[in-house]
N, C-alpha and C positions, 0 to 999 in steps of 0.2 A: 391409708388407702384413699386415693383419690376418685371421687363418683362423677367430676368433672362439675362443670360451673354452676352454680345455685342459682334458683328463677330470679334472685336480685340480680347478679352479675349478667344472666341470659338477655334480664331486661336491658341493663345497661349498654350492651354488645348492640341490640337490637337499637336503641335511641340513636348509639354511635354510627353506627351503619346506614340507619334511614336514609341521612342526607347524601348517600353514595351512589355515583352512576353504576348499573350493574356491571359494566364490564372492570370495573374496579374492589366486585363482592370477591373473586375468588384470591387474590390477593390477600385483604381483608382475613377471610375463611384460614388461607393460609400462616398469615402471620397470628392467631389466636390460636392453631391447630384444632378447626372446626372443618367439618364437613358441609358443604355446598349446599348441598338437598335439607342438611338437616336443617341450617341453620336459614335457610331463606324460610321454612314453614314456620319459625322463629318470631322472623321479620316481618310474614304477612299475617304472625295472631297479630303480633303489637302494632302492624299498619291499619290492622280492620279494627279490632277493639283495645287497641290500649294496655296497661300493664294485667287488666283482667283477664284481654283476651289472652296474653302467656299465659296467665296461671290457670285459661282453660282447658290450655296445650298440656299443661305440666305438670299439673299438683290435683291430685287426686285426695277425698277425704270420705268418713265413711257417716253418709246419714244415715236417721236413724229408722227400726223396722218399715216404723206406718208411715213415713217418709217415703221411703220407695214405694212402698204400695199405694199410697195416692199418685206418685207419677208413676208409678206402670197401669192404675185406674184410667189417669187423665190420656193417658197414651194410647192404650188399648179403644180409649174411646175414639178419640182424635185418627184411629189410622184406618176403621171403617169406611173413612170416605175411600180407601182402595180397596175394597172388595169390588169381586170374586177372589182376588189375588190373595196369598196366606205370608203372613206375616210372621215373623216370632220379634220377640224384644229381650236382648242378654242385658245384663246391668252387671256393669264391675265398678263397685262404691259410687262415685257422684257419673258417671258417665253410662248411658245407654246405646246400644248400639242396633238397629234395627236392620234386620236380614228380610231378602225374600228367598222363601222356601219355595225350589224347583225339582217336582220328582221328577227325575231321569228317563225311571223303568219303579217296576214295584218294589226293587229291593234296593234301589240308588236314588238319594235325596242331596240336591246341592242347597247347602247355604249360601246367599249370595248378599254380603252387606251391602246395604243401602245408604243410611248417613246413621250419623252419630249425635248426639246429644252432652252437652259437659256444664256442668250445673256449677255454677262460682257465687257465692257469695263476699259480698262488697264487704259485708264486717258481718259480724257473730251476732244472731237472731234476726238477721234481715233476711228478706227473700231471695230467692237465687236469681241470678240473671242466668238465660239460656244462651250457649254457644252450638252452633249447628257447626258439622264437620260432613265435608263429601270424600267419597273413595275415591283415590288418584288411580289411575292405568297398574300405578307400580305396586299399588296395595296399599301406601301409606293413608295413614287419614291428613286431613289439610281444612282451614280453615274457611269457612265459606264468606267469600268477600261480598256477598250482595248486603248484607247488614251485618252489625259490629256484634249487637247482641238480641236478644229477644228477652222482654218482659216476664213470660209464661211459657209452657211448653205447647199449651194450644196456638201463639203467633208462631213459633217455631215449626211448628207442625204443618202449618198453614202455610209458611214459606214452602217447604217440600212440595205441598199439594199445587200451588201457582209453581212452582219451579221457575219462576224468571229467567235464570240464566241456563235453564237445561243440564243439572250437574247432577240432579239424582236419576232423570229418565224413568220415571215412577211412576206417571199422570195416571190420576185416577181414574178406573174404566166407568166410565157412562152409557 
């Protein structure tokens, strides 16, 4: 059964492709029998952060208990700077995904993701590097090109709150 190209080969595609005009990607896309959208969010992890930043797209692994719970400690703290506004934080193994909760009416609550968080370690017992993820129009997550990685979850965090390039629209009420 085929589960389709492995983050080594993804990355390789990705190296390949760099040096391509984009009106020469979907050709490309074409002759590997890749899809366009997928494979460009591909292109700008491994354009922003290198072969880390793929495997923050890709590779999912499971820390351990008190591991998440010191980053959902550090996070919980770090997102105060947006109150009154209510937050929640889901975690699926190394990636966090931060919503804002909008009641409707009393009995309708929307969830509305915000960015993402994808946690990569460089090798076994190092600390993680942070990759920040914003929500496209279409729903997909996408890699966020203002910097490649973040040292901690608090610079990551910090990014959101500056928001530079206006991708989360989140700015903390003062």
């Amino acid at each position: 059964m085929d589960d389709g190209p492995t983050v080594e080969q993804i990355i390789a595609l990705a190296v390949k492709a760099s040096g391509l005009p984009p009106e020469d990607l979907d050709q490309f896309c074409d002759q590997h029998s890749l899809q366009l959208e997928t494979f460009t969010g591909w292109t700008t992890a491994y354009e922003t952060g290198g072969e880390l930043g793929v495997h923050a797209m890709l590779t999912q692994w499971k820390p351990d208990r008190e591991t998440v719970k010191a980053w959902r400690e550090t996070l919980k703290a770090q997102l105060k700077a947006f109150r009154p506004r209510r937050l929640r934080m889901r975690n699926e193994a190394n990636w966090i995904t931060v919503d804002e909760i909008k009641p409707l009416t009393t009995a309708s609550i929307v969830h509305t993701p915000v960015f993402q968080l994808r946690a990569v370690k460089e090798e076994e017992g190092s600390e993680p590097l942070w990759f920040l993820y914003w929500r496209r129009a279409g729903g997909s997550w996408w890699p966020y090109a203002g910097k490649p990685s973040f040292p901690s979850l608090e610079t990551a965090v910090q990014e959101v709150v500056t928001d530079p390039y206006s991708c989360f629209r989140l700015h903390p009420l003062r």
